[in-house]
C-alpha positions as CSV (number, residue, x, y, z in Angstrom):
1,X,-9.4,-5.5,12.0
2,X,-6.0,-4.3,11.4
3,X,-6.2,-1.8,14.0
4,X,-6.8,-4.1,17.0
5,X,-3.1,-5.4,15.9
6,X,-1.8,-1.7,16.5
7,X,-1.2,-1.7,12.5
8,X,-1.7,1.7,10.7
9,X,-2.9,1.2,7.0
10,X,-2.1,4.3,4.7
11,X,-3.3,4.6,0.8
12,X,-0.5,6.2,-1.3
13,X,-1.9,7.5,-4.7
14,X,0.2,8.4,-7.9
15,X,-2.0,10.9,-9.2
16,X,-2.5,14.7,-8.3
17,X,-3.7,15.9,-5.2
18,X,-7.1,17.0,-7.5
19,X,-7.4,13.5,-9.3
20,X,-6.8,11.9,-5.7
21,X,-9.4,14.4,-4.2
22,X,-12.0,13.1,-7.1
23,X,-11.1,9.1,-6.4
24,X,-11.7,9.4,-2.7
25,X,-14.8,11.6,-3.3
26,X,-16.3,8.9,-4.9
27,X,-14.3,6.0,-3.6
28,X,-13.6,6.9,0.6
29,X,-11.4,4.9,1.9
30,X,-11.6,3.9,6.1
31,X,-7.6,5.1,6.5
32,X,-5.7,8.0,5.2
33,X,-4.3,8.7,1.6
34,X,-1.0,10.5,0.7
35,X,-0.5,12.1,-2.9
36,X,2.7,10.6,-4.3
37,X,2.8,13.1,-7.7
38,X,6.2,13.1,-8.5
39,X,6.1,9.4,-8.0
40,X,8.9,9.7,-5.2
41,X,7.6,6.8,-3.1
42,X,6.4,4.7,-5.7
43,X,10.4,4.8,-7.7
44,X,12.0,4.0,-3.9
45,X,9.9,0.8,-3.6
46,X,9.9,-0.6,-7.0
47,X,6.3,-0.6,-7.9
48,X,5.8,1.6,-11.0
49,X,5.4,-1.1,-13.8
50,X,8.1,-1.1,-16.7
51,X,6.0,-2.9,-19.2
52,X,3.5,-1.6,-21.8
53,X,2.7,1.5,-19.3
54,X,0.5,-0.2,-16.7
55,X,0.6,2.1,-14.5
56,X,1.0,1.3,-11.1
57,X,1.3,-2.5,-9.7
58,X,-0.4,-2.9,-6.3
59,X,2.7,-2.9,-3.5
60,X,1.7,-4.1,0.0
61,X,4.4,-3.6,2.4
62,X,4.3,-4.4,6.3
63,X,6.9,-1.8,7.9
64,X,7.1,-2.5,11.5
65,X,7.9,0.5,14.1
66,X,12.0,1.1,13.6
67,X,11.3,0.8,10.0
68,X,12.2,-2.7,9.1
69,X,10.4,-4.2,6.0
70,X,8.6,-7.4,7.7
71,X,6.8,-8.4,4.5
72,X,6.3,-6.9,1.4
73,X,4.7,-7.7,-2.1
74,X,5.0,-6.1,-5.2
75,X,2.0,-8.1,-7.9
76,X,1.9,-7.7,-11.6
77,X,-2.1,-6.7,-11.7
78,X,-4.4,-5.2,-9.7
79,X,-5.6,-8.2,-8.3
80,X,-2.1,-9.6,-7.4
81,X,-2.1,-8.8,-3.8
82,X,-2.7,-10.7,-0.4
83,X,-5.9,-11.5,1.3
84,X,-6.8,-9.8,4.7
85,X,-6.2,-13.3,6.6
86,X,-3.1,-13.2,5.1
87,X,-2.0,-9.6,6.2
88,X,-3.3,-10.3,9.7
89,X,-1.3,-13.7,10.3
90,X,2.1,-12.0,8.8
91,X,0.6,-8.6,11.6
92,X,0.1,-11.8,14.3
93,X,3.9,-13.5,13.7
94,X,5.3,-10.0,13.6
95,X,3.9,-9.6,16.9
96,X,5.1,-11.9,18.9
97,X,8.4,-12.0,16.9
């Protein structure tokens, strides 16, 4: 789906590179996964959450080819991130832009 827009999706996971191994074990994913343990990538884009040690908050960003942040979202919960149809049309605009 997101591949026939020339879009590379990529899984970045907080944990260790062991506790990452065990999630995808059980939990494969169709795109890669990068171990952020030092929590480098996740401090640069804002999306470690400051309140009542959540954890994580889901970050979706669209990065196109020189780099340039085309759309991002940063959501409060798990479930606080965009649809698929909603990724795609943003993937669409961006290409034609």
């Amino acid at each position: 789906m997101f591949t026939a827009l020339d879009a590379e999706v990529l899984a970045i996971s907080a944990e260790s590179v062991p506790a990452a191994q065990a999630f995808l074990k059980s939990n494969p994913l169709p795109y890669p996964c990068v171990v952020d343990a030092d929590h480098a990538v996740f401090d640069e884009w804002d999306v470690t959450s400051k309140l009542m040690a959540l954890g994580q908050r889901p970050g979706l960003f669209v990065i196109d080819e020189d780099g340039k942040v085309l759309f991002d979202n940063v959501g409060n919960q798990q479930f606080n991130i965009p649809d698929n149809a909603q990724v795609l049309e943003i993937l669409e605009t961006a290409r034609y832009a």
